[in-house]
VMD Tcl script that builds the backbone (N, CA, C; Angstrom):
set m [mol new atoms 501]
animate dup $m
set s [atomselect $m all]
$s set {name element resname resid chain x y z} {
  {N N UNK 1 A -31.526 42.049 -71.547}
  {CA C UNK 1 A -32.154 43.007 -70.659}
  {C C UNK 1 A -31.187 44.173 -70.441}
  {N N UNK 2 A -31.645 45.452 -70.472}
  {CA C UNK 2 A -31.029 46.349 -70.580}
  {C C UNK 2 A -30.525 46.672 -68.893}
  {N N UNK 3 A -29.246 47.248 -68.511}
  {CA C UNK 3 A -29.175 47.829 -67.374}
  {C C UNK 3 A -29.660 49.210 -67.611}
  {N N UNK 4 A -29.893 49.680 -66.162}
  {CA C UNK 4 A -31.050 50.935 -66.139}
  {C C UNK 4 A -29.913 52.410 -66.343}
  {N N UNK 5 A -30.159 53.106 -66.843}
  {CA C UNK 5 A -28.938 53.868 -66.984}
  {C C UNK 5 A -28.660 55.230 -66.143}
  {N N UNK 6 A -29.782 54.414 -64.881}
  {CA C UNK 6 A -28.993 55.879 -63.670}
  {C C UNK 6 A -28.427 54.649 -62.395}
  {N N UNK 7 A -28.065 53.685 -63.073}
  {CA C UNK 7 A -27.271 52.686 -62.277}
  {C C UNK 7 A -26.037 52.568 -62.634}
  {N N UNK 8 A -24.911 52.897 -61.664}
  {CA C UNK 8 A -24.110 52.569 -61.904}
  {C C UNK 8 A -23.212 51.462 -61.302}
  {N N UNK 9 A -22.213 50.914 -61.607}
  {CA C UNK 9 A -21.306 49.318 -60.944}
  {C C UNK 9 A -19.847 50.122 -60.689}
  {N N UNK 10 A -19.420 50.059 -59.767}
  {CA C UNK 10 A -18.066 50.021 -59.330}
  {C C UNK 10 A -17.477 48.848 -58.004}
  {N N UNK 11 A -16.340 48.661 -58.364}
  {CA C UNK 11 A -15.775 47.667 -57.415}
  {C C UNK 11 A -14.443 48.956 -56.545}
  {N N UNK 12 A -14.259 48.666 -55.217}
  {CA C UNK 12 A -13.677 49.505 -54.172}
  {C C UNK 12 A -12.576 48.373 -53.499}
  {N N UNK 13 A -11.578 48.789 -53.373}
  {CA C UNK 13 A -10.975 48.021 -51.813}
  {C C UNK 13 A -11.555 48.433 -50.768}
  {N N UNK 14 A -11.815 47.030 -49.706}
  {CA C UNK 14 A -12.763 47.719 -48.421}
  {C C UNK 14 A -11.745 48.847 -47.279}
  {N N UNK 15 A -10.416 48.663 -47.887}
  {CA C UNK 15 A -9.966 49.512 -47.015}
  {C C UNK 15 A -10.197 50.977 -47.307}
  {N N UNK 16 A -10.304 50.840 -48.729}
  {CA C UNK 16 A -10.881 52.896 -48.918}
  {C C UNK 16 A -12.201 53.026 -48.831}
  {N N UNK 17 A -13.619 52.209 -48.306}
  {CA C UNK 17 A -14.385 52.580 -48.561}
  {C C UNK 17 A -14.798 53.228 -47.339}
  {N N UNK 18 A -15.429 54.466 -47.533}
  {CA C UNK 18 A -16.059 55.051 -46.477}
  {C C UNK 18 A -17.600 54.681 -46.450}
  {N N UNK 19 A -18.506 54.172 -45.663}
  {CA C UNK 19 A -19.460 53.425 -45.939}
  {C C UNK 19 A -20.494 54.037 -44.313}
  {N N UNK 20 A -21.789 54.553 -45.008}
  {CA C UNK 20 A -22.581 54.615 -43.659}
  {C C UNK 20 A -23.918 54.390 -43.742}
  {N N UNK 21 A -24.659 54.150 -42.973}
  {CA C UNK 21 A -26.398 54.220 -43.642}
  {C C UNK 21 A -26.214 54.881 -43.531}
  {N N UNK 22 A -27.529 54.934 -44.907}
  {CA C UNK 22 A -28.404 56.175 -45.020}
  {C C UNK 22 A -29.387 57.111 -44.088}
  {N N UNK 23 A -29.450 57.966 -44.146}
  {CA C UNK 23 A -30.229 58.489 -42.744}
  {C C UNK 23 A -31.792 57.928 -42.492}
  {N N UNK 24 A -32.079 57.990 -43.601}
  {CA C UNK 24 A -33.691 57.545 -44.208}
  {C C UNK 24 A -33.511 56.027 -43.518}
  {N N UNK 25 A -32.686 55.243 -43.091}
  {CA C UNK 25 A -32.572 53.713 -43.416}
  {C C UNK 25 A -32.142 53.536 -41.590}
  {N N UNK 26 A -32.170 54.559 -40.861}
  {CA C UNK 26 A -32.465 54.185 -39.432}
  {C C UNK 26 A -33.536 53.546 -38.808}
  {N N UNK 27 A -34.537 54.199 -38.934}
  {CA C UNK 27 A -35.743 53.895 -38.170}
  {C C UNK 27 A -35.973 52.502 -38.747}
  {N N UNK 28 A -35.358 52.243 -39.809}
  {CA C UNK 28 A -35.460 50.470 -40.234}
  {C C UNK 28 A -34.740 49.657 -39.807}
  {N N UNK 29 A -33.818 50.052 -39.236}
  {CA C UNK 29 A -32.470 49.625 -38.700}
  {C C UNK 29 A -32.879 49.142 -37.332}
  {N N UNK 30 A -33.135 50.443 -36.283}
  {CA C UNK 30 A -33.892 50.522 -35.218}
  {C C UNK 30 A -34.857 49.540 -35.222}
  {N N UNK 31 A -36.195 48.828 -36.142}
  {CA C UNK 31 A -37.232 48.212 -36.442}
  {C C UNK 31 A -36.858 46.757 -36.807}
  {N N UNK 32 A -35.591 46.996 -36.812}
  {CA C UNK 32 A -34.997 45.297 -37.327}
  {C C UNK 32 A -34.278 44.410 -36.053}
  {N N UNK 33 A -34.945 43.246 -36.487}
  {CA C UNK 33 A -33.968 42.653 -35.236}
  {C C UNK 33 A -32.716 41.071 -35.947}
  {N N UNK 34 A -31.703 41.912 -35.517}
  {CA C UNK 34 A -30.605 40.578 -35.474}
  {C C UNK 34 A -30.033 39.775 -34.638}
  {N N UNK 35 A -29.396 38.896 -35.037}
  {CA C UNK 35 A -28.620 38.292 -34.100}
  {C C UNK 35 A -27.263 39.167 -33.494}
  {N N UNK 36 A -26.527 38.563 -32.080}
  {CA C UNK 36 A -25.347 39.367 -32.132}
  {C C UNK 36 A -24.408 38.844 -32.802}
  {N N UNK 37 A -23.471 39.625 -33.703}
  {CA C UNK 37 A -22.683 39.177 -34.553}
  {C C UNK 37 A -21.370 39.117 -34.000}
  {N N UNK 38 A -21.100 39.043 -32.668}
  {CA C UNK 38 A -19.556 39.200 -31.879}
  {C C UNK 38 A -18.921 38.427 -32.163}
  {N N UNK 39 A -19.596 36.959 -32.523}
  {CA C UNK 39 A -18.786 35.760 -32.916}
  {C C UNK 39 A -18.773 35.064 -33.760}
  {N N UNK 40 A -17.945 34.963 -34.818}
  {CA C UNK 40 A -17.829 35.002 -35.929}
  {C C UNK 40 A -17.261 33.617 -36.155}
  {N N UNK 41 A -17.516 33.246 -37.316}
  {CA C UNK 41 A -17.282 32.000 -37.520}
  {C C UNK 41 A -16.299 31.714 -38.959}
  {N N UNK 42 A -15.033 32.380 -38.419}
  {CA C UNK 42 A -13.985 33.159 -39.460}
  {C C UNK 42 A -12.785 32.060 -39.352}
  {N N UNK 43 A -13.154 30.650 -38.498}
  {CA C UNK 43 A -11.885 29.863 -38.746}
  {C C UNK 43 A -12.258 28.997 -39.600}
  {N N UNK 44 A -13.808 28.852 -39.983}
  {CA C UNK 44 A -14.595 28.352 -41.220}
  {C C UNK 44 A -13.972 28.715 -42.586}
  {N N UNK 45 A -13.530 29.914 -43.010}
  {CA C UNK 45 A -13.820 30.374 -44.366}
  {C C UNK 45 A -12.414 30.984 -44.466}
  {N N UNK 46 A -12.212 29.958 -45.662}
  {CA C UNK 46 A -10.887 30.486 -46.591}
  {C C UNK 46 A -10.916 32.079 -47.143}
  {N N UNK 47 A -9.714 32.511 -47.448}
  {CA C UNK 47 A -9.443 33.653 -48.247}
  {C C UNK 47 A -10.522 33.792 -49.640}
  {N N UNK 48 A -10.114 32.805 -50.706}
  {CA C UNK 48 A -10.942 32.689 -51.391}
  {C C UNK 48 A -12.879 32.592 -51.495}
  {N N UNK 49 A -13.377 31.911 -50.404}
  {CA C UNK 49 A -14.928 31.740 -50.032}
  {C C UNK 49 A -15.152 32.968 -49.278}
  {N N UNK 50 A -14.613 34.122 -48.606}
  {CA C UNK 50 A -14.565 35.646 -48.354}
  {C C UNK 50 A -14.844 36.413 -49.085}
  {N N UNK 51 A -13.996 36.192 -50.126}
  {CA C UNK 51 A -13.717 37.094 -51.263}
  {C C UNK 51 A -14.800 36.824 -52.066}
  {N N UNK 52 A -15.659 35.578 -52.305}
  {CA C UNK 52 A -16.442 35.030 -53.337}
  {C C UNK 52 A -18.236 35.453 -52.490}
  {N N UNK 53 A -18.016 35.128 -51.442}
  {CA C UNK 53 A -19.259 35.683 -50.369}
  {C C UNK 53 A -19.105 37.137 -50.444}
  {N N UNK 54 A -18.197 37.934 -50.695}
  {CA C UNK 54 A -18.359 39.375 -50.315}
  {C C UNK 54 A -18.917 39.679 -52.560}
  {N N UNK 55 A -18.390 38.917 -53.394}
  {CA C UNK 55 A -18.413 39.892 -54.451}
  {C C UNK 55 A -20.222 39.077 -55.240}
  {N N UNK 56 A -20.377 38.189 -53.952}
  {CA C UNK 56 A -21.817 37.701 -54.796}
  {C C UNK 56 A -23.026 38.562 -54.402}
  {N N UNK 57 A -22.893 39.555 -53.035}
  {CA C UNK 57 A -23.884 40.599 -53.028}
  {C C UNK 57 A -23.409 41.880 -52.992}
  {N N UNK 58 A -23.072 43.242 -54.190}
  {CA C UNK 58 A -23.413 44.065 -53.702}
  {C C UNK 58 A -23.893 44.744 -53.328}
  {N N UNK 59 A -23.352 45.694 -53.209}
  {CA C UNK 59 A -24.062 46.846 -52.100}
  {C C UNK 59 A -24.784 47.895 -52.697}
  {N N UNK 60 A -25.728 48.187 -51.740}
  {CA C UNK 60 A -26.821 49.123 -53.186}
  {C C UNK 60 A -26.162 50.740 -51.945}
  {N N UNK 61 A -25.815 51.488 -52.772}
  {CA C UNK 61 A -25.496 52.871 -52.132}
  {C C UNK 61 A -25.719 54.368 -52.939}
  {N N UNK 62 A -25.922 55.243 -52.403}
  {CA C UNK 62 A -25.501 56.414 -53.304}
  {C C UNK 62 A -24.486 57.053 -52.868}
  {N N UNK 63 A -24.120 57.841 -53.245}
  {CA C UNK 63 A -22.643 58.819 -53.481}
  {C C UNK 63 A -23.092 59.889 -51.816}
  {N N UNK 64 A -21.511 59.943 -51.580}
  {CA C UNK 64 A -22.188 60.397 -49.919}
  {C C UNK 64 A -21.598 61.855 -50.514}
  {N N UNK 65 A -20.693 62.290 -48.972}
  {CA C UNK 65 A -20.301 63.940 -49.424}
  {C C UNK 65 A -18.696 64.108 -49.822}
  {N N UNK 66 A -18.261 62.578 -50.296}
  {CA C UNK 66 A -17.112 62.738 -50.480}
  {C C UNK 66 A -16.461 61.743 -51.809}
  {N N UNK 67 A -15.565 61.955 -52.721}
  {CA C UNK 67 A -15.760 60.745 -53.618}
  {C C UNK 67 A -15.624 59.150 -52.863}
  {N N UNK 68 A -15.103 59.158 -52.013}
  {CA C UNK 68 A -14.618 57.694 -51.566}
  {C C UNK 68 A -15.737 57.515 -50.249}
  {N N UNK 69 A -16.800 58.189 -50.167}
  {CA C UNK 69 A -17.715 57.927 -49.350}
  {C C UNK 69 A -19.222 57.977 -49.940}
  {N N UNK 70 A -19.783 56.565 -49.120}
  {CA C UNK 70 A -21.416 56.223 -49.716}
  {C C UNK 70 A -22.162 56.049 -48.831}
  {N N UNK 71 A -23.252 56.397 -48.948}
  {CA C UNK 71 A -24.553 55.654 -47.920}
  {C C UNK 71 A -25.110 54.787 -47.923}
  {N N UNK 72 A -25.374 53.688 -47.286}
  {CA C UNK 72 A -25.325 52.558 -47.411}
  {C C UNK 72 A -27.093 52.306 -47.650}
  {N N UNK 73 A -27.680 51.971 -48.611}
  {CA C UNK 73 A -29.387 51.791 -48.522}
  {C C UNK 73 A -29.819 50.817 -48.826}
  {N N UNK 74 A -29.338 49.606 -47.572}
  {CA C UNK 74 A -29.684 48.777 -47.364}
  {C C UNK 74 A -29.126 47.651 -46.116}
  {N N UNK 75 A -29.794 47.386 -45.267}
  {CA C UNK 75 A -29.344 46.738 -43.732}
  {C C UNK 75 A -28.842 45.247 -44.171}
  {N N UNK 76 A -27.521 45.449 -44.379}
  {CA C UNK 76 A -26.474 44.482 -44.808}
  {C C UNK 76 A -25.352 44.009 -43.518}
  {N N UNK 77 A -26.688 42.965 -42.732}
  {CA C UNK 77 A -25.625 42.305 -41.656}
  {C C UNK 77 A -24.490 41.225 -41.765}
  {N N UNK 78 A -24.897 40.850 -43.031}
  {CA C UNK 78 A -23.673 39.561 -43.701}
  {C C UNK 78 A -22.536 40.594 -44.320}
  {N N UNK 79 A -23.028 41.629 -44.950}
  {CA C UNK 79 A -21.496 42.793 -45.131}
  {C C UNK 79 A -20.732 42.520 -44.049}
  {N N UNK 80 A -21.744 43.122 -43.110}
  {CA C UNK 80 A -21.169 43.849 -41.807}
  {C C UNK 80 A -19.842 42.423 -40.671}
  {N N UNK 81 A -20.946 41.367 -40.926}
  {CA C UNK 81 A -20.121 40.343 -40.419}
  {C C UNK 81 A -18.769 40.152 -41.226}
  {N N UNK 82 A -18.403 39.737 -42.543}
  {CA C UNK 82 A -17.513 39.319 -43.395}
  {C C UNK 82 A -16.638 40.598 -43.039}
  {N N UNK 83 A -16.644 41.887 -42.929}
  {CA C UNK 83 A -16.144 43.119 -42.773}
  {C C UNK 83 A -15.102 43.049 -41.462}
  {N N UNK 84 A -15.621 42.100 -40.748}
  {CA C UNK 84 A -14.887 42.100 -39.668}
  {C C UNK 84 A -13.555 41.274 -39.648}
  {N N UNK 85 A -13.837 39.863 -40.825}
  {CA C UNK 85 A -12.826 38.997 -41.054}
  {C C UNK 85 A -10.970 40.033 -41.282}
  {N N UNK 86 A -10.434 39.311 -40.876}
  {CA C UNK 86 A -8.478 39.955 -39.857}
  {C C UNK 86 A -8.427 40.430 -41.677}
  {N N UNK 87 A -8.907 39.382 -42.887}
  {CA C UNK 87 A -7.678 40.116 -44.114}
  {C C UNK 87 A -9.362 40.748 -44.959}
  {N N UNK 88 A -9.824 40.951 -44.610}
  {CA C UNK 88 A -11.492 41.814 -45.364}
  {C C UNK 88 A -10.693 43.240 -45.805}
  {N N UNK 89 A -9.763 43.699 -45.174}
  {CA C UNK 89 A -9.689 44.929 -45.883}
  {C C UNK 89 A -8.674 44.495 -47.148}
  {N N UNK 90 A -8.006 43.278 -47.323}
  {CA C UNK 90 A -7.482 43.252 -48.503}
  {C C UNK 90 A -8.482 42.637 -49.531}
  {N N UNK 91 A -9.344 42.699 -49.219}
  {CA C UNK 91 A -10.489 42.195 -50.694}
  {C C UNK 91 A -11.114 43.496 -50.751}
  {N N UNK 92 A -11.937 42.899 -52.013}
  {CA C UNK 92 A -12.417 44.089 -52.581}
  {C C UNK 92 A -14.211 44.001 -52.813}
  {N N UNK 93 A -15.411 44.825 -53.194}
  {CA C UNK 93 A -16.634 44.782 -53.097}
  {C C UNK 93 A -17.259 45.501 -53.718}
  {N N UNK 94 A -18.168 45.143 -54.639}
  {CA C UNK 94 A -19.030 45.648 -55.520}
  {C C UNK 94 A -19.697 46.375 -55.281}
  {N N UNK 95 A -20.110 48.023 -55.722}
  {CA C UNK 95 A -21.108 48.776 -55.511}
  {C C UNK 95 A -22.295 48.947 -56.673}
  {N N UNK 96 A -23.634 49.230 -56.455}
  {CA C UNK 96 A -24.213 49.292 -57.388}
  {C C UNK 96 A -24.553 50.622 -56.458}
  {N N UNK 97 A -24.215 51.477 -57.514}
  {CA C UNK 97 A -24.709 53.320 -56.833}
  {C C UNK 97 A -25.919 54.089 -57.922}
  {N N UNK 98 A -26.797 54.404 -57.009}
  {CA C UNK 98 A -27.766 55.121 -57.644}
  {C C UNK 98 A -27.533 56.463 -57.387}
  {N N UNK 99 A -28.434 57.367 -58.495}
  {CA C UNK 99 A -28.219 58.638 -58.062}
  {C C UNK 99 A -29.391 59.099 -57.074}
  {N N UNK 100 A -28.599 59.725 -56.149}
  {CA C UNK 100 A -28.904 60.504 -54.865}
  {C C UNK 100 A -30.614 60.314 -54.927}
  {N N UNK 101 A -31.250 61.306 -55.741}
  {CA C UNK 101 A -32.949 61.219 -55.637}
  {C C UNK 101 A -33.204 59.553 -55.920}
  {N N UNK 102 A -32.561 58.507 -56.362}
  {CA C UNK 102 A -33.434 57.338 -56.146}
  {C C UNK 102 A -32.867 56.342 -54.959}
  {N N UNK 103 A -32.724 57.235 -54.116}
  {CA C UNK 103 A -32.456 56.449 -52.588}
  {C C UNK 103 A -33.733 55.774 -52.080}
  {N N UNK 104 A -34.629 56.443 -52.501}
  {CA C UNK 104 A -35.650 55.839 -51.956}
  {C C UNK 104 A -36.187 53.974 -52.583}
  {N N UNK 105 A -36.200 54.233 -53.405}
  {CA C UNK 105 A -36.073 53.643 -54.578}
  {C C UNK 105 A -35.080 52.307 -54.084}
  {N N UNK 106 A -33.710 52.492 -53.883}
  {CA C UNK 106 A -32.731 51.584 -53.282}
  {C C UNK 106 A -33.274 50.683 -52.095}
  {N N UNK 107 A -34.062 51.954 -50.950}
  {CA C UNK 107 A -34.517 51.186 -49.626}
  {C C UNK 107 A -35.389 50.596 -49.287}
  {N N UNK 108 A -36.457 50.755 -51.092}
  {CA C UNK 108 A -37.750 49.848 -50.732}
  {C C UNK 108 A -37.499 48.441 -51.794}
  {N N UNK 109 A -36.164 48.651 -52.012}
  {CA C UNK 109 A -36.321 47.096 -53.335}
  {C C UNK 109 A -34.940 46.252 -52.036}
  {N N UNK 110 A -34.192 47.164 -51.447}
  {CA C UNK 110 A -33.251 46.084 -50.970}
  {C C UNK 110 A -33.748 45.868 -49.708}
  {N N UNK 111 A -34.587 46.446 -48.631}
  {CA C UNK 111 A -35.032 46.379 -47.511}
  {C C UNK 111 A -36.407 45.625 -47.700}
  {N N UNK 112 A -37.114 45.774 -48.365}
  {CA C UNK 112 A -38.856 45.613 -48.435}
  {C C UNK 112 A -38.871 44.292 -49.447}
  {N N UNK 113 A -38.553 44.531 -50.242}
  {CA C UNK 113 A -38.536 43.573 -51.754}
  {C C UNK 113 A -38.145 42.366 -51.456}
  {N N UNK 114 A -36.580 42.677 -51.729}
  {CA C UNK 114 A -36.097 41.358 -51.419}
  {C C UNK 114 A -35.907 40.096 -50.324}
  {N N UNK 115 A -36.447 40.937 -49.317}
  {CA C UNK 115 A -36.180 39.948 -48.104}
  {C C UNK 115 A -37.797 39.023 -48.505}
  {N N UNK 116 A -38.610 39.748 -48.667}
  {CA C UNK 116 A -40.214 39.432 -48.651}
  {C C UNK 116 A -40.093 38.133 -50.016}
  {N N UNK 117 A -39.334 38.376 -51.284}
  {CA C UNK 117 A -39.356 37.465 -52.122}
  {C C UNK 117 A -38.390 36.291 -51.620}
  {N N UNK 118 A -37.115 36.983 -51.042}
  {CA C UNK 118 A -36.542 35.544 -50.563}
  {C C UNK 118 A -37.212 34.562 -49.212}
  {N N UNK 119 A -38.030 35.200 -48.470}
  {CA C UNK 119 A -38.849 34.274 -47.420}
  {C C UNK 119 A -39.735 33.392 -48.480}
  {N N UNK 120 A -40.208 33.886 -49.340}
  {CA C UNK 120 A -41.429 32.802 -50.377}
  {C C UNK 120 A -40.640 32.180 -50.947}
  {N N UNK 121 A -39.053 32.172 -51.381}
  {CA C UNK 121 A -38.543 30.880 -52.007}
  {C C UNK 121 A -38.080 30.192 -50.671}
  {N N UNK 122 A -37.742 30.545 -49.758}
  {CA C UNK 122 A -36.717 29.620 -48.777}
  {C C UNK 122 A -37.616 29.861 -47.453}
  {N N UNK 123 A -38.739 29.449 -47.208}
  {CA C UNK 123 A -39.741 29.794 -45.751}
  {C C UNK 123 A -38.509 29.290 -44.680}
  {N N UNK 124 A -37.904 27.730 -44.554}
  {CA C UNK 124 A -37.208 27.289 -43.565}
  {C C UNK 124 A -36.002 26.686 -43.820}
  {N N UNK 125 A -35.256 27.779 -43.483}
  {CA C UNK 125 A -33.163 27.866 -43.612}
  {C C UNK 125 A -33.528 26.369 -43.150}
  {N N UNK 126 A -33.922 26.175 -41.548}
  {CA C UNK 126 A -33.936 24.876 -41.353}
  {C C UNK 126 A -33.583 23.293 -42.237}
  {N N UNK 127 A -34.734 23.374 -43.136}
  {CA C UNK 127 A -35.050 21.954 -43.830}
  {C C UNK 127 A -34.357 22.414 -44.899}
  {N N UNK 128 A -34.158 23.660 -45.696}
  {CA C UNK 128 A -33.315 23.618 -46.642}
  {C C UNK 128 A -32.022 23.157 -46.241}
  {N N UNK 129 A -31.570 23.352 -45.217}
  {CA C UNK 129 A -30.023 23.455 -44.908}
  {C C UNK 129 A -30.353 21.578 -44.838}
  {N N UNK 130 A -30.818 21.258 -44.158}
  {CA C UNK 130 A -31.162 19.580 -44.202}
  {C C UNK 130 A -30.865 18.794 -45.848}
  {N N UNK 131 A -32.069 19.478 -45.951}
  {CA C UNK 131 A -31.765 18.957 -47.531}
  {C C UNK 131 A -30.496 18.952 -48.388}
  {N N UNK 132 A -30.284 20.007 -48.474}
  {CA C UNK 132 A -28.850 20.608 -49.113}
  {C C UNK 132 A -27.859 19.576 -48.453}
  {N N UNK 133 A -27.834 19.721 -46.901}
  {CA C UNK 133 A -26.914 18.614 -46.117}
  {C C UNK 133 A -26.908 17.622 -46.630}
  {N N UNK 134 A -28.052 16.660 -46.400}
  {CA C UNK 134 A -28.236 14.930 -47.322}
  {C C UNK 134 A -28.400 15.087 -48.711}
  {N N UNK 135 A -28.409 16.030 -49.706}
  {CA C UNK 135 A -28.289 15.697 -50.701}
  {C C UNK 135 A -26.674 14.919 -51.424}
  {N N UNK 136 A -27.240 13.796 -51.852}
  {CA C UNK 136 A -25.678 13.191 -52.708}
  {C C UNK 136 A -25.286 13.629 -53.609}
  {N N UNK 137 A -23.968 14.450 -53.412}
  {CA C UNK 137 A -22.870 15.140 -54.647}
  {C C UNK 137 A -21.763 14.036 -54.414}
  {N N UNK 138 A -21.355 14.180 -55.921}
  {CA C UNK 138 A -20.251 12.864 -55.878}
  {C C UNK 138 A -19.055 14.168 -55.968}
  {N N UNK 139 A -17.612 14.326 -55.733}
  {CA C UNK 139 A -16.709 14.796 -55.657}
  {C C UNK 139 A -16.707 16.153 -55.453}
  {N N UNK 140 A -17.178 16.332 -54.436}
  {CA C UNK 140 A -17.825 17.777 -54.023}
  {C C UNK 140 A -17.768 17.813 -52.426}
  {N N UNK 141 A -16.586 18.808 -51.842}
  {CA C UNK 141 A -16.054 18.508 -50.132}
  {C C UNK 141 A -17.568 19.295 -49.415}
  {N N UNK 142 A -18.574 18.811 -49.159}
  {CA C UNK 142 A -19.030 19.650 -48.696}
  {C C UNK 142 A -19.134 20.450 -47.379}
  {N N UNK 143 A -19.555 21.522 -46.854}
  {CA C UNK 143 A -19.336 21.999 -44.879}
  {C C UNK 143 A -20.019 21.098 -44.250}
  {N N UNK 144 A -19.752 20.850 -43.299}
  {CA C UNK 144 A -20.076 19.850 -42.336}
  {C C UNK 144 A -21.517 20.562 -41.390}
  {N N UNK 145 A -21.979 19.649 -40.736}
  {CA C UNK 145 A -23.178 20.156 -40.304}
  {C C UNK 145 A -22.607 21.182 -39.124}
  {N N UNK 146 A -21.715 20.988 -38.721}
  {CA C UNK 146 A -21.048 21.529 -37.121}
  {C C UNK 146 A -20.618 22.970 -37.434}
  {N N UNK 147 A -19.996 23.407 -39.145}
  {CA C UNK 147 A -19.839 24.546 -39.340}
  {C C UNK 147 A -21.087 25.185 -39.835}
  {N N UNK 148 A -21.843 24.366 -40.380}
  {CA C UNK 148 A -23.115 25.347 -40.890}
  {C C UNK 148 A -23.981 25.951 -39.357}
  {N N UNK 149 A -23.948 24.718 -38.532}
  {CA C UNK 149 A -24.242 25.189 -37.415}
  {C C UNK 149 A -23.669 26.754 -36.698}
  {N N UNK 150 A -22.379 26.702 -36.664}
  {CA C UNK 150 A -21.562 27.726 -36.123}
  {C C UNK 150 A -21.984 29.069 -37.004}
  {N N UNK 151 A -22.015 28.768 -38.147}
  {CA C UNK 151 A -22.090 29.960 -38.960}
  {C C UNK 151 A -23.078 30.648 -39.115}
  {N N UNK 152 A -24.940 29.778 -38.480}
  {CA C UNK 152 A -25.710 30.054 -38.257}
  {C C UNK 152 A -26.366 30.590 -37.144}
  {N N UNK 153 A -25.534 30.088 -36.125}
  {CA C UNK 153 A -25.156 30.619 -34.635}
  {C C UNK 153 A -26.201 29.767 -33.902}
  {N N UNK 154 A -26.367 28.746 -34.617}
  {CA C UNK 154 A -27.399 27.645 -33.854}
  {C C UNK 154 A -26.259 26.936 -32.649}
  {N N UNK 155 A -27.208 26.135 -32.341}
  {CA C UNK 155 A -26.743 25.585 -30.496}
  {C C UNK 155 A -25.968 24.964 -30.946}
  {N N UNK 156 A -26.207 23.672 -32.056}
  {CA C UNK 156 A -25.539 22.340 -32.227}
  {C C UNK 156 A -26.069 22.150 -33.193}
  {N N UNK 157 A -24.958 20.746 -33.899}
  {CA C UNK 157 A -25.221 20.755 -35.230}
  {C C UNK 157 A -26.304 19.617 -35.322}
  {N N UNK 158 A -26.690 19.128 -34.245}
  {CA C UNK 158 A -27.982 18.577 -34.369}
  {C C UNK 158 A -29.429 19.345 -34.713}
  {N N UNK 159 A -29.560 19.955 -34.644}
  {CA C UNK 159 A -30.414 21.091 -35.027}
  {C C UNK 159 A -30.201 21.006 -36.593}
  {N N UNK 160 A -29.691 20.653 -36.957}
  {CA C UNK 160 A -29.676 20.257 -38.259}
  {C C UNK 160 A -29.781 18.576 -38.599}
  {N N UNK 161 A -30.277 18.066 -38.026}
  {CA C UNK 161 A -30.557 16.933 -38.459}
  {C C UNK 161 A -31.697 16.706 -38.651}
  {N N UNK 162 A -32.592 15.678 -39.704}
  {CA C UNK 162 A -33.796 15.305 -39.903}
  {C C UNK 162 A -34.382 14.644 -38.768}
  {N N UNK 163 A -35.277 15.322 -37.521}
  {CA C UNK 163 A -35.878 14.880 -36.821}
  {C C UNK 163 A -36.904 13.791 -37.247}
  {N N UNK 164 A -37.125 12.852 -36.483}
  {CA C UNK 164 A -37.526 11.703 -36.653}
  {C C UNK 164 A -39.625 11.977 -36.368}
  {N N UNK 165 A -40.233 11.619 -37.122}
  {CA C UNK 165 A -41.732 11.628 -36.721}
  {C C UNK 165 A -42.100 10.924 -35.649}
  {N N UNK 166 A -42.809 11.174 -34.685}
  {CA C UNK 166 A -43.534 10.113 -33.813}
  {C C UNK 166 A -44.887 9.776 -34.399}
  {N N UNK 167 A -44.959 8.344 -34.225}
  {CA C UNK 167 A -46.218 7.530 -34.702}
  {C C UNK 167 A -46.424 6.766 -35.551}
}
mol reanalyze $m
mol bondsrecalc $m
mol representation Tube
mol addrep $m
């Protein structure tokens, strides 16, 4: 499969990147609702699982008004969280930059698209995270229910357990 050839790939240190939404990508911003991200669940995750979580999504942007500055066209709250981790500015993060006229283009495949296709594979984090939990891997450390909890910003890591049927 061919890459599209007004796409381009660059990788940045997060300490030079100048990074902002897009203007177009407010009123979506405004229209979105998150969790608060104040508390972070950064005594969880090694150097390495940072670095590997930050380079498995990038960032869809175009070229802002400066070379080392982009607009960000797409509401990236897991960026935004990992961004905060004490050594995030010594890793580094993938850009996929379009040119300027296909911004639009950027905010209806990473805002509209993808969230809508990933709800039809994964309807409930819930029972997946269950599953995934009790599934048997032989030599494989896996996170414990108490950090998936934390990292999800659920109450307790019971909330992850297979509730029992009545009847």
């Amino acid at each position: 499969m061919e890459r599209s050839p007004t796409l381009a790939r660059r990788t940045t240190e997060l300490k030079n990147l100048q990074l902002d939404y897009h203007p177009q990508l407010h009123p979506l911003l405004e229209a979105s609702e998150y969790r608060d991200l104040a508390e972070s669940p950064f005594n969880d995750l090694s150097r390495d699982e940072l670095a590997l979580l930050l380079a498995r999504a990038p960032l869809i942007v175009t070229q802002g008004n400066t070379p080392s500055h982009y607009w960000l066209l797409e509401i990236a709250p897991l960026f935004y969280l990992l961004h905060q981790h004490p050594i995030a500015a010594s890793l580094t993060v993938d850009l996929l930059i379009l040119p300027k006229d296909k911004a639009e283009l950027g905010i209806r495949c990473a805002n509209f698209y993808a969230p809508a296709l990933t709800a039809r594979a994964h309807p409930s984090f819930r029972q997946t995270m269950i599953s995934r939990l009790n599934a048997e891997l032989v030599d494989f450390s896996r996170p414990t229910r108490a950090q998936i909890a934390r990292m999800a910003g659920l109450a307790s890591a019971s909330s992850l357990t297979e509730r029992k049927k009545k009847g």
